[in-house]
C-alpha positions in Angstrom: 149.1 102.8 64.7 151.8 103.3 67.0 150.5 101.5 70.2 148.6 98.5 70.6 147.1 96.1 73.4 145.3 92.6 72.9 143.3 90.5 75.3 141.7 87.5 75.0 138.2 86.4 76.1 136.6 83.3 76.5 133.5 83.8 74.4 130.6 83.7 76.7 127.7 86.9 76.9 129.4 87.9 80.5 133.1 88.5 79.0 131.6 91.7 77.3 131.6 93.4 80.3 135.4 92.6 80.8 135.7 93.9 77.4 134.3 96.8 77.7 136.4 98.1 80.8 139.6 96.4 79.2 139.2 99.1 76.7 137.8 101.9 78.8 140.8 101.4 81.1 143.0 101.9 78.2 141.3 104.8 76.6 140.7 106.9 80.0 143.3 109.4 79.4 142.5 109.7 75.6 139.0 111.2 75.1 136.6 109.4 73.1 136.3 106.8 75.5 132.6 106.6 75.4 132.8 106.0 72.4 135.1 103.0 72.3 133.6 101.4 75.0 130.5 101.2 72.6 132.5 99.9 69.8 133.9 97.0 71.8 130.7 96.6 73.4 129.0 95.7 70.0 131.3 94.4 68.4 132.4 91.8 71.1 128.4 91.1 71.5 128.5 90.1 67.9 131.2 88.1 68.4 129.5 86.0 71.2 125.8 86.1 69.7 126.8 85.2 66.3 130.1 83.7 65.6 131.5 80.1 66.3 133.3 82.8 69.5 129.9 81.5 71.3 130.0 78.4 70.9 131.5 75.6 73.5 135.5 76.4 74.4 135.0 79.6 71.7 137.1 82.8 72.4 137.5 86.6 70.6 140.5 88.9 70.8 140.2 92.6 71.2 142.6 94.5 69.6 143.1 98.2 70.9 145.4 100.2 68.6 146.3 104.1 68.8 147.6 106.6 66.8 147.6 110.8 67.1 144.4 111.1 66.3 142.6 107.5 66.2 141.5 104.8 68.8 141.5 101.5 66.8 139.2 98.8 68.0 139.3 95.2 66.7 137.5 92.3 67.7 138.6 88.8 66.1 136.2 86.3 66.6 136.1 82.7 65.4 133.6 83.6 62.1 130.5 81.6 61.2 127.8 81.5 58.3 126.8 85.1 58.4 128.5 88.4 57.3 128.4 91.2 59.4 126.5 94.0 57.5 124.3 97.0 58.5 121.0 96.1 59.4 118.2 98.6 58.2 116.8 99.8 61.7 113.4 100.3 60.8 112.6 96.7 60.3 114.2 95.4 63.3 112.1 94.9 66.5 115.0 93.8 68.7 118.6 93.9 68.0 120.3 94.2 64.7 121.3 97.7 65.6 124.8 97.5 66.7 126.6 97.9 63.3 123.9 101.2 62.5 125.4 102.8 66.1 129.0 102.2 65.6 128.9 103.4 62.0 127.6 106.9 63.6 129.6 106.9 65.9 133.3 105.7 64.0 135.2 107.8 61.9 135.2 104.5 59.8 134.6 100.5 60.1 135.0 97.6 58.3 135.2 93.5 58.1 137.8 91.5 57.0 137.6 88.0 56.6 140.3 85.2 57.5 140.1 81.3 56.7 139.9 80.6 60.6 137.2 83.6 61.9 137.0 87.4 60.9 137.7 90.7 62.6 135.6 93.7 62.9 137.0 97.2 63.6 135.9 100.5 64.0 138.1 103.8 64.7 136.9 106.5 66.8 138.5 109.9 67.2 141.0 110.7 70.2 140.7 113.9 71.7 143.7 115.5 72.7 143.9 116.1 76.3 
């Protein structure tokens, strides 16, 4: 990655929002920004709905990275007792769906796990404009 931008967020539901245009600021020129506005959108959701990030004084990073050809998105949130993992979408009534759209949507994604929380990233493809 040659560029890259980090914010900080406290980790309540609304703070998504401020996430989402964080990135879509940043990505506005690029292409693909549609796209990377979802991947934050999810991922930062997660973050908030099922990470210690939700929880009382709780927080997640975003992490916007580019290259020539890739828009890197990271969230870092505070972990928690379940793995994030792709949900099967037929057998979920509500939710459970975020991982399923950024996977169709990302050129790849993945989890990686530290002692104090985890970060989940996704690249999407830049346009050239």
């Amino acid at each position: 990655m040659l560029k890259k931008w980090c914010r900080a967020f406290p980790g309540l539901a609304e703070e998504v929002a401020h996430a989402r245009h964080f990135v879509a600021s940043l990505t506005a020129q690029l292409g693909a920004v549609d796209d990377a506005v979802l991947v934050v959108s999810e991922l930062a959701t997660n973050a908030v709905r099922h990470s210690l990030s939700g929880s009382a004084h709780g927080w997640f990073l975003v992490v916007v990275g580019f290259s020539d050809d890739l828009v890197r998105i990271e969230v870092i949130d505070q972990g928690g007792d379940r793995e994030p993992h792709l949900c099967d979408a037929a057998s979920q009534e509500e939710g459970g769906r975020g991982l399923l759209l950024i996977a169709s949507c990302a050129k790849d994604w993945g989890v990686k796990n530290w002692p104090d929380g985890r970060s989940v990233w996704a690249e999407v493809a830049r346009e050239r404009v």
